[in-house]
DRENLO-67243 format. One record per residue (C-alpha): residue number from 1; chain; x, y, z. Coordinates in pm, 1 decimal, padded with zeros to 6 digits. Example, Ala and Ser with C-alpha at 12.3 -4.5 7.8 and 13.67 -1.06 7.14 Angstrom:
2
node num:1&cadena:A&x:01230.0&y:-00450.0&z:00780.0
node num:2&cadena:A&x:01367.0&y:-00106.0&z:00714.0
END
This chain:
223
node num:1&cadena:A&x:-03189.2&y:03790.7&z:00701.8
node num:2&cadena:A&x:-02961.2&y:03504.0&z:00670.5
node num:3&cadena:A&x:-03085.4&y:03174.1&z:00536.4
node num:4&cadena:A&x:-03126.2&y:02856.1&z:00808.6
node num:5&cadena:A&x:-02962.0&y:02521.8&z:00662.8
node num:6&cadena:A&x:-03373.8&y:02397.8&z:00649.4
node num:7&cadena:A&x:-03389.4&y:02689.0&z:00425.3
node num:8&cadena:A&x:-03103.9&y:02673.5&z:00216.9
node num:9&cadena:A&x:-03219.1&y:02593.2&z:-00180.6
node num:10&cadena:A&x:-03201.4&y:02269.8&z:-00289.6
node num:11&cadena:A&x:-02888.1&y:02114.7&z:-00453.2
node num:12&cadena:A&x:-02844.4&y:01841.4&z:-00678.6
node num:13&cadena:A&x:-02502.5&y:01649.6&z:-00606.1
node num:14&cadena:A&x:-02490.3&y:01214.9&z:-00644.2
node num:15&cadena:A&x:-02745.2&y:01002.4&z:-00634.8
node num:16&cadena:A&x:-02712.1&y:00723.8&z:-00386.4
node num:17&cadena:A&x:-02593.6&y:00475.4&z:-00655.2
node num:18&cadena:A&x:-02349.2&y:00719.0&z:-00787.2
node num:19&cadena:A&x:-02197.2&y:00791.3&z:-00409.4
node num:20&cadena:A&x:-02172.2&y:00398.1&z:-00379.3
node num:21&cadena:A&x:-01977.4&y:00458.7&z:-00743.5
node num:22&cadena:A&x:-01742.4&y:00706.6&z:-00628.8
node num:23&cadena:A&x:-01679.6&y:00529.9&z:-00309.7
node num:24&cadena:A&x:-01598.7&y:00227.7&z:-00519.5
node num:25&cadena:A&x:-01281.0&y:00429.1&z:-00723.3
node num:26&cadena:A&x:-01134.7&y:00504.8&z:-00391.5
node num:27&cadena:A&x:-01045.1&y:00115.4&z:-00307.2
node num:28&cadena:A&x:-00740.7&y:-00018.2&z:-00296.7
node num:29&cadena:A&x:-00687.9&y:-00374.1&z:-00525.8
node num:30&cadena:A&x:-00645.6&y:-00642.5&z:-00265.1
node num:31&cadena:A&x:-00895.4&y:-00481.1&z:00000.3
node num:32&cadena:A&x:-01135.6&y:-00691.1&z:00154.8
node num:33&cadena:A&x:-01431.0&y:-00474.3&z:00259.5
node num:34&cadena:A&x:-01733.7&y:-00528.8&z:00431.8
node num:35&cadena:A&x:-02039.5&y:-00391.9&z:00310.5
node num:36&cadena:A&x:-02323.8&y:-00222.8&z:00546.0
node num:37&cadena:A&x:-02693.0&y:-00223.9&z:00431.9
node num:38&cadena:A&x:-02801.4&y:00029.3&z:00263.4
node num:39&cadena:A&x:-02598.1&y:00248.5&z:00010.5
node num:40&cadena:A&x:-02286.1&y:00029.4&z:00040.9
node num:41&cadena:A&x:-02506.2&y:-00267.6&z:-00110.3
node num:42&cadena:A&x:-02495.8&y:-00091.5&z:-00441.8
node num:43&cadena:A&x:-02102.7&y:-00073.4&z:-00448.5
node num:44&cadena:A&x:-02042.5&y:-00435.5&z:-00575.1
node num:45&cadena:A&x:-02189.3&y:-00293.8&z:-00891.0
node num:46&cadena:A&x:-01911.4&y:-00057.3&z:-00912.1
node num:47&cadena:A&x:-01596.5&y:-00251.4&z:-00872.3
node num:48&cadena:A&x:-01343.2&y:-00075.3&z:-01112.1
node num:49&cadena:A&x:-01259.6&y:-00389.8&z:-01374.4
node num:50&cadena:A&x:-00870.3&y:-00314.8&z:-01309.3
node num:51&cadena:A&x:-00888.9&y:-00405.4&z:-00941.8
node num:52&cadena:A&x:-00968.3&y:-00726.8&z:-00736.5
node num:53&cadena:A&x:-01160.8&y:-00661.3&z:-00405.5
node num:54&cadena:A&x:-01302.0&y:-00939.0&z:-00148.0
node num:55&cadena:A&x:-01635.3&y:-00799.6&z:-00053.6
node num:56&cadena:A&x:-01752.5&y:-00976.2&z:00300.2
node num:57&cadena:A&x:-02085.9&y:-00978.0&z:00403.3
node num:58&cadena:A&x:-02149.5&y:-01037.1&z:00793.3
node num:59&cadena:A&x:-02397.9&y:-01302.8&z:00697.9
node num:60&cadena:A&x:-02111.4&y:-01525.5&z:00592.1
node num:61&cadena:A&x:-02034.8&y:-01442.6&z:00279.5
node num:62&cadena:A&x:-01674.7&y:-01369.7&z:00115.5
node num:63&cadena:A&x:-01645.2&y:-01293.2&z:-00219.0
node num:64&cadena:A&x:-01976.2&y:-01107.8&z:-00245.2
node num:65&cadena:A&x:-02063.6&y:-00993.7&z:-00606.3
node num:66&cadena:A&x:-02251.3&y:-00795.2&z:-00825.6
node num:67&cadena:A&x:-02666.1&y:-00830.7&z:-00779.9
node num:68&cadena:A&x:-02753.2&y:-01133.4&z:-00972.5
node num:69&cadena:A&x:-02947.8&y:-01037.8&z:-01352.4
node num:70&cadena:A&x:-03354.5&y:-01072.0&z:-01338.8
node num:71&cadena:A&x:-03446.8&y:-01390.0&z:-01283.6
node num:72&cadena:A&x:-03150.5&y:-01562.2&z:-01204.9
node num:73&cadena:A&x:-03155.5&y:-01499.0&z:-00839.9
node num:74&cadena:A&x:-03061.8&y:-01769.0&z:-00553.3
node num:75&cadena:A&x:-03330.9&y:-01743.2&z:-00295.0
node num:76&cadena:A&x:-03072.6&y:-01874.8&z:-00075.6
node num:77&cadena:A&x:-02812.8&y:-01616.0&z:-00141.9
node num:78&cadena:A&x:-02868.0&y:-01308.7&z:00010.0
node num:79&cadena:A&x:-02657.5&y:-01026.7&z:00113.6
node num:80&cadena:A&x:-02633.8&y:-00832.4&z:00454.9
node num:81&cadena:A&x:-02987.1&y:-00663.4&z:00403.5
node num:82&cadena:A&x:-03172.4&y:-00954.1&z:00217.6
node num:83&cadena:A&x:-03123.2&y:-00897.0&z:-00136.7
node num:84&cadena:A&x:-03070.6&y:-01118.0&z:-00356.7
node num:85&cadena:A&x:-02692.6&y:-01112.5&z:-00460.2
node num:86&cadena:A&x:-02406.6&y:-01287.4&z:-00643.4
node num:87&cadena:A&x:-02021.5&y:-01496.2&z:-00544.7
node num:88&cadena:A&x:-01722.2&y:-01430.4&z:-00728.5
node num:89&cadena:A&x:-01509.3&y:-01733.1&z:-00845.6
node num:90&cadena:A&x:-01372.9&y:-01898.4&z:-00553.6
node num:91&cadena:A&x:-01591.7&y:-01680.1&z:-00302.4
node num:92&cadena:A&x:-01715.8&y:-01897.6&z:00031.1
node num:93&cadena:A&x:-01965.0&y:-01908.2&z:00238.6
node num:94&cadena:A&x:-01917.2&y:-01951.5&z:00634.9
node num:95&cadena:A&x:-02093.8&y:-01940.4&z:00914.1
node num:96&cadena:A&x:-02140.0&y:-01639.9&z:01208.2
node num:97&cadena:A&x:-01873.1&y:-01732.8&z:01408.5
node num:98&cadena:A&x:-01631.8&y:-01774.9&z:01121.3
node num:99&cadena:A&x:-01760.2&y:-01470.8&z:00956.7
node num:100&cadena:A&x:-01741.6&y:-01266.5&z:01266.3
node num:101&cadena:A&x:-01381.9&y:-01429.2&z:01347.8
node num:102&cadena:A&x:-01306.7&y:-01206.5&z:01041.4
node num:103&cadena:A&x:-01428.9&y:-00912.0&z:01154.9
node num:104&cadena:A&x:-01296.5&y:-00902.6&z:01510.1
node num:105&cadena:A&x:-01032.2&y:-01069.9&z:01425.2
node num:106&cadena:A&x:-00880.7&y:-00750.1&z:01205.8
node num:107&cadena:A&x:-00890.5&y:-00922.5&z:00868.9
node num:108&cadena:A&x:-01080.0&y:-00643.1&z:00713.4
node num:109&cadena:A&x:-00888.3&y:-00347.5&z:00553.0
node num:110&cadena:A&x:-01230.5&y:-00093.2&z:00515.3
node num:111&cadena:A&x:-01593.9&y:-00152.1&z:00631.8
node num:112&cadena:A&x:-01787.6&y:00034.4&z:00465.4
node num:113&cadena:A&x:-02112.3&y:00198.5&z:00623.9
node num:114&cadena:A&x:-02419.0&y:00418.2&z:00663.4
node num:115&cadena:A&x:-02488.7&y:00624.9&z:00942.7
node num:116&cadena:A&x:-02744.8&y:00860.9&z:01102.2
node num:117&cadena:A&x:-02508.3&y:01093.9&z:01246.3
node num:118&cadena:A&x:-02112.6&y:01157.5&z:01209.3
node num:119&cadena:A&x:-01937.4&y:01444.2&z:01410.4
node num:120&cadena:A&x:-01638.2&y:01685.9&z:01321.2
node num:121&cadena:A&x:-01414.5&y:01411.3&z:01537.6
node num:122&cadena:A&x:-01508.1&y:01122.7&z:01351.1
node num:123&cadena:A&x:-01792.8&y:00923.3&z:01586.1
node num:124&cadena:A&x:-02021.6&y:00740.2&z:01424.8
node num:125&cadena:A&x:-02410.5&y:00693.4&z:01524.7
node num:126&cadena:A&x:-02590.9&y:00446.6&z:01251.7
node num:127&cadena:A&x:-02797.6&y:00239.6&z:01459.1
node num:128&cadena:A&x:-03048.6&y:00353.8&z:01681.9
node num:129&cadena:A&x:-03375.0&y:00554.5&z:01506.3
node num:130&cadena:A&x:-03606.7&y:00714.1&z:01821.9
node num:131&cadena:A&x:-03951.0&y:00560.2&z:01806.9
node num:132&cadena:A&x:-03800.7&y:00201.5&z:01676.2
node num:133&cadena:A&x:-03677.6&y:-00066.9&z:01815.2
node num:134&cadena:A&x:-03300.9&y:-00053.9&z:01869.4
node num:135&cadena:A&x:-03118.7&y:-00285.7&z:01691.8
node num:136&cadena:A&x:-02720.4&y:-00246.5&z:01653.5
node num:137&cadena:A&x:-02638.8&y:-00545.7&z:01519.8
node num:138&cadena:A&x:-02247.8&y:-00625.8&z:01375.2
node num:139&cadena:A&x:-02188.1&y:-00250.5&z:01353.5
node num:140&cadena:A&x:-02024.3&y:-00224.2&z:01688.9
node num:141&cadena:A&x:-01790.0&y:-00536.4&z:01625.2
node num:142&cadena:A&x:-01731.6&y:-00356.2&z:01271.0
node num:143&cadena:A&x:-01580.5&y:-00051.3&z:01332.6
node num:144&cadena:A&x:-01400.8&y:-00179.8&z:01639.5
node num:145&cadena:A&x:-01215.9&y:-00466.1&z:01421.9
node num:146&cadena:A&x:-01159.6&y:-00246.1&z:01109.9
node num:147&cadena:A&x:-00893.0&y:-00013.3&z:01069.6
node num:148&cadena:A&x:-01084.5&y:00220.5&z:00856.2
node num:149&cadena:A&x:-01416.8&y:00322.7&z:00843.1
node num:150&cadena:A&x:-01577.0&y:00454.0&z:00568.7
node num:151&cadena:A&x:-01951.0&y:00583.6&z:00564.0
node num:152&cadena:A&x:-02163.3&y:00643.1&z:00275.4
node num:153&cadena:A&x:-02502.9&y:00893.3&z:00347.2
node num:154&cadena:A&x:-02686.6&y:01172.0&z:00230.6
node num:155&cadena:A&x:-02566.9&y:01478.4&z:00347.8
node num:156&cadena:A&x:-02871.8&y:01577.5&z:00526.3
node num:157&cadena:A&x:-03184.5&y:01378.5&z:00653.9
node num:158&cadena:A&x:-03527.5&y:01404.7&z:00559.0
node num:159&cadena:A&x:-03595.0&y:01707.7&z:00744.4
node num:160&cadena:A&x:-03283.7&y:01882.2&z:00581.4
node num:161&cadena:A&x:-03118.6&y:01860.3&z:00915.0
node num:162&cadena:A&x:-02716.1&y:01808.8&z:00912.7
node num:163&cadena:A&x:-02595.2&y:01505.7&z:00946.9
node num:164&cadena:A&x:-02235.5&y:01594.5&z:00962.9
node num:165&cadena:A&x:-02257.0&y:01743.7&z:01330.9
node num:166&cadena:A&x:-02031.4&y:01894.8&z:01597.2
node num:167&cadena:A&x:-02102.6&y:01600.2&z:01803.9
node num:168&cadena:A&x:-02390.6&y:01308.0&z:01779.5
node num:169&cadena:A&x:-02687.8&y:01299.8&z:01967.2
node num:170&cadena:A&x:-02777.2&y:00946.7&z:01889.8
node num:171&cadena:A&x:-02599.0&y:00691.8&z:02078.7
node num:172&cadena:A&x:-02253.9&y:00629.8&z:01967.4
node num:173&cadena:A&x:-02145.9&y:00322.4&z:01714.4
node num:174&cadena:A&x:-01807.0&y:00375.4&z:01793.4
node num:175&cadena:A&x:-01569.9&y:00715.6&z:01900.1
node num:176&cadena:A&x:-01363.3&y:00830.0&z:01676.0
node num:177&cadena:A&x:-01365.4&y:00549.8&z:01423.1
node num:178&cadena:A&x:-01434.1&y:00733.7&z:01104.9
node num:179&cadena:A&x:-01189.5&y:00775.9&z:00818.0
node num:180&cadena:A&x:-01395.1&y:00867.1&z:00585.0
node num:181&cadena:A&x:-01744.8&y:01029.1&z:00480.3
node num:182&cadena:A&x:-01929.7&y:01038.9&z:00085.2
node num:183&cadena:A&x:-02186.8&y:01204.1&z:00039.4
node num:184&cadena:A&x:-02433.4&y:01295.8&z:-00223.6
node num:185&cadena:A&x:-02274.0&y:01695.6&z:-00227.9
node num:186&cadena:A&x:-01902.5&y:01571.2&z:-00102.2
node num:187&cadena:A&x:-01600.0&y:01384.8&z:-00012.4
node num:188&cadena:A&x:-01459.0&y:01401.8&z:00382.9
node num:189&cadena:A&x:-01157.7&y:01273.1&z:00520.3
node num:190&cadena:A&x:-01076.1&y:01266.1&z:00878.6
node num:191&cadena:A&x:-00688.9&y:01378.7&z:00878.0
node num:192&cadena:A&x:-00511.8&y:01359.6&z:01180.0
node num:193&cadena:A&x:-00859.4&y:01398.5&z:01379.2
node num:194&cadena:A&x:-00992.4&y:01663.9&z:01153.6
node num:195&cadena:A&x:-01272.3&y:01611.3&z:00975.4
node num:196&cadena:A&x:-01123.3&y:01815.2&z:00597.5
node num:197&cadena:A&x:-01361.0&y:01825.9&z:00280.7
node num:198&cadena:A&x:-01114.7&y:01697.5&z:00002.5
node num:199&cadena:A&x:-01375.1&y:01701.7&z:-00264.8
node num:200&cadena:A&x:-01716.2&y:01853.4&z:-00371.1
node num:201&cadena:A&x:-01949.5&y:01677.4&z:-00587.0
node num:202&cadena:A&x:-02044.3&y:01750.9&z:-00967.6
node num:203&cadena:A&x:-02212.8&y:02064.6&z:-00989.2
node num:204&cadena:A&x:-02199.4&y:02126.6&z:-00565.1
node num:205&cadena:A&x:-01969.0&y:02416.7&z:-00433.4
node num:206&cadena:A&x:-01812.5&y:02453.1&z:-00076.4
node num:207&cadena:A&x:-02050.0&y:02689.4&z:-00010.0
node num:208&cadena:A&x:-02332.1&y:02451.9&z:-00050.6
node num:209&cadena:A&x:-02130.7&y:02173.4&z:00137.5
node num:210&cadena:A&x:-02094.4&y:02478.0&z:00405.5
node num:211&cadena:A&x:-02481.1&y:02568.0&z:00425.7
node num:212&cadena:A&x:-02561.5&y:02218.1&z:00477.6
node num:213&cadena:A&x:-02296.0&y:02105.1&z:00761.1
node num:214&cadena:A&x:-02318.9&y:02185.3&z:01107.7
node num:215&cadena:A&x:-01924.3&y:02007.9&z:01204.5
node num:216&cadena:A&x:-01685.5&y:02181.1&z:01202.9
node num:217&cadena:A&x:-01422.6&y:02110.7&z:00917.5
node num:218&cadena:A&x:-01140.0&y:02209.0&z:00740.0
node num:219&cadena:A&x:-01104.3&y:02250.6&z:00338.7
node num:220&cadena:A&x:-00786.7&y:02033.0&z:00206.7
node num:221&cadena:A&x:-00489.3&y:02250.0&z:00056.2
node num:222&cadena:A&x:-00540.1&y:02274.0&z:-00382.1
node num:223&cadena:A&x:-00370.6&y:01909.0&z:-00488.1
END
């Protein structure tokens, strides 16, 4: 009798911290990025030291930094999910419509993202939780204005249900806007329109990433 992904064993791949780390090698020096709540909030932390990135926060920040040390925090200087966080040298501060004047405005290179759901064709569902109150905030405007989209989640939800599926059943965030998926097992790019599994994590093999995915997706040709 064949195993149901709820059933498959359990797997030990990244922990969120060290998907926001491996996310973080993968950007380009002179990026400006904006940074979702959630797992992207750890990836200031990660910044490789050979590269400059602008991190923007939809709160009005530009030039977001690392989370400030114990007891040195700004009460007034939060990120986009209320932490406490940090301003590189010569970072500013601007109001919404400024800061979403950036956004819409296509002056972001990568947004980076969680999400409830992604399918095989790269839509994106990361706002809308049944039983809460619906709240979609900047998302929308974000992966509209940004050229690529790049989402950071576990690979399955608390249940052990896929998240990587043929095709959401939350409400959409935006069609086809993904470029990108990390996980805590993997590494996704969507080629072309096809979502293709370019890496597996430490200790995870594509038969675990396969157990544990419901899309459909292709495995990228030995570099």
């Amino acid at each position: 009798m064949s195993m149901t992904r709820t059933e498959s064993p359990r797997v030990t791949g990244r922990t969120r911290d060290e998907i926001a780390q491996r996310l973080a090698a993968d950007l380009v020096d002179g990026y400006t990025v904006n940074l979702g709540v959630g797992i992207p909030l750890a990836v200031p932390q990660h910044i490789p030291a050979d590269r400059e990135v602008f991190l923007q926060s939809e709160n009005g920040i530009l030039g977001l930094g690392p989370a400030p040390e114990p007891g040195t925090e700004d009460p007034d200087l939060t990120n986009a999910g209320k932490q406490p966080t940090s301003m590189i040298p010569g970072g500013a501060i601007v109001d919404s419509a400024m800061s979403f004047a950036i956004i819409r405005g296509g002056h972001l290179d990568v947004t980076i993202l969680g999400a409830l759901q992604v399918s095989e064709a790269g839509d994106l569902a990361n706002w809308y939780v049944p039983g809460r109150n619906p709240a979609v905030g900047g998302a929308m405007d974000l992966v509209a204005g940004t050229p690529q989209v790049w989402v950071c989640m576990e690979h399955v939800d608390r249940k052990g249900q896929p998240k990587l599926v043929p095709e959401c059943t939350f409400p959409l965030t935006g069609r086809g806007v993904v470029t990108r998926v990390y996980t805590d097992l993997a590494v996704f790019h969507v080629m072309d329109g096809v979502l293709t599994l370019v890496e597996c994590a430490p200790g995870v093999t594509p038969e675990d990433v396969r157990l544990r995915t419901a899309a459909h997706y292709v495995e990228a040709a030995p570099a």
